[in-house]
N, C-alpha and C positions, 0 to 999 in steps of 0.2 A: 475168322482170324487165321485159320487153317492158310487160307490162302497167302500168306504173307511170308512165308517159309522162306521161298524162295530169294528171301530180301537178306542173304544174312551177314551182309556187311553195312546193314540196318544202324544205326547208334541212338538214332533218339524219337520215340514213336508218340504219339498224342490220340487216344479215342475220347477226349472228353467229352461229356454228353452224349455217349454212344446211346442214339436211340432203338438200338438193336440190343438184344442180349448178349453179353458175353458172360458165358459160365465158367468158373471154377476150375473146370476142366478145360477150358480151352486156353484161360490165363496158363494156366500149366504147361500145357501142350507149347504154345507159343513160343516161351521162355524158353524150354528145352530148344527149340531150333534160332531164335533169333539171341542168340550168345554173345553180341556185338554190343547191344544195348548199355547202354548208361544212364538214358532220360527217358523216362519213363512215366507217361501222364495220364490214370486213370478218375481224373475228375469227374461225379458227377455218373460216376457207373456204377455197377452193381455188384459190387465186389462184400465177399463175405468173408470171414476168417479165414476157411479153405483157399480160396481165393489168395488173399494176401498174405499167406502160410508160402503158398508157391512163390510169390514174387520175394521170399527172406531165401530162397535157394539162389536168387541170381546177385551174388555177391558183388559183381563190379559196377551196377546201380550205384550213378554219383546225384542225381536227383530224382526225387521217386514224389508223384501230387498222388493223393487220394483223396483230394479234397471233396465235400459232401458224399464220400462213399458208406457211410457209417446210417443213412437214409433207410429204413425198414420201405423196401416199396411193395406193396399187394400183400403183405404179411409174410414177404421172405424174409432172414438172417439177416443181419447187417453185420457191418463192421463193428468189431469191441475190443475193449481193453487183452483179449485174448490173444485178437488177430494184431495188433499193435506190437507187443509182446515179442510179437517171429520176427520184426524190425532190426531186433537188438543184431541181428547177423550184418547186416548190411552195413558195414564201422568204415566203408570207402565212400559214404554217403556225404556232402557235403548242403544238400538242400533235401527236407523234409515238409511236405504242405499235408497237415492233418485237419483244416481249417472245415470248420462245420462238419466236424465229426461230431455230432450230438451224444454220443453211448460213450465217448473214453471217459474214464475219471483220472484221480491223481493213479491210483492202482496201475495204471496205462506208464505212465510215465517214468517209472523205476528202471524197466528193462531199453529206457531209450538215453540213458546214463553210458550207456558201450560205446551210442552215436559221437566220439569226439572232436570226428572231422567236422560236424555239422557247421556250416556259418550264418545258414539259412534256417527257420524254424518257424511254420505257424501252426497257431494255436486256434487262431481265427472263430470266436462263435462255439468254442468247446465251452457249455456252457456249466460241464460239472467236473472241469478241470478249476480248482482252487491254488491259491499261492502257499498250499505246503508241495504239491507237486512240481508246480514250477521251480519253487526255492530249488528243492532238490536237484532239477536238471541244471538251475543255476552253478551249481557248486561245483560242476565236469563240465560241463559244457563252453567252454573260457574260449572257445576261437568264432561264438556266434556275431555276426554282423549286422544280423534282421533278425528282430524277433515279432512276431504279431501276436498279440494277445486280448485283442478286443475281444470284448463282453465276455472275458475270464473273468473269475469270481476274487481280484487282487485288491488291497489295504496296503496298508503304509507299508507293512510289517513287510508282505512281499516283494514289493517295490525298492523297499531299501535292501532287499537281497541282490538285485540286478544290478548294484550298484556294482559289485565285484567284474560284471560284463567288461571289460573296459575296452573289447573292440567294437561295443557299438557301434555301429553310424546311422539304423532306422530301426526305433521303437515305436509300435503303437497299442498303447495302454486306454483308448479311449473305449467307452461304457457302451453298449446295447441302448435304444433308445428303449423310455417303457414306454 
């Protein structure tokens, strides 16, 4: 990633599915010289708290995936409600992918209450985020336009919270097959 330096009129960079390691220290490293960035897509990588600790220092981040980084692979760290948490800096954010983040709970979701540019939001597969946590981002969250929430743990009760959304234009509330 070292090598990428050089790019630093860079804006929007994708290693999803890096089947290489990128360590903690090299997300860090990166950031520090690619300052340009806005989109930012580490799907499917190996990112830890640490990790995702450094990417809440690059505040001009307007969409940031970490989608399935929350994955334990060979018994390292994953992502958790800790590293989620460092997010709440990032308030120029307009699109968040946390989708099959399997370790976040509702606990995860309090400190993404700050996020109120969001318009974009998945939830995708977070299978021990429940509809008191959503309720909650419901109630600040009032400029989202996408929200994913399949195989979220929601009931009426949470559903009639989303009604307050009223810029929807794409929800998907539908179930995990068992």
């Amino acid at each position: 990633m070292r090598a990428l330096a050089p790019l630093t009129a860079l804006s929007s960079l994708s290693v999803q599915h890096c089947y290489y390691e990128i360590s903690d220290e090299e997300v860090s490293a990166m950031l520090g010289l690619l300052t340009s960035l806005t989109i930012l897509d580490f799907g499917g990588c190996k990112l830890t708290d640490a990790g995702v600790t450094a990417l809440s220092l690059h505040t001009a981040l307007k969409s940031l995936s970490l989608w399935e980084c929350c994955k334990s692979f060979f018994g390292l760290p994953s992502l958790t409600d800790l590293g989620v948490a460092t997010l709440a800096s990032l308030t120029q954010l307009t699109s968040l992918n946390l989708g099959h983040c399997c370790s976040l709970t509702d606990a995860g979701m309090t400190p993404l209450a700050s996020l109120t540019a969001l318009t974009s939001l998945n939830f995708n597969s977070c299978y021990k985020v429940s509809e008191e946590g959503i309720m909650s981002l419901a109630l600040v969250l009032t400029n989202l336009t996408s929200l994913d929430l399949f195989a979220c743990n929601m009931t009426d009760v949470g559903v009639t919270a989303l009604a307050g959304l009223t810029a929807l234009t794409s929800l998907n509330l539908a179930s995990a097959p068992s």
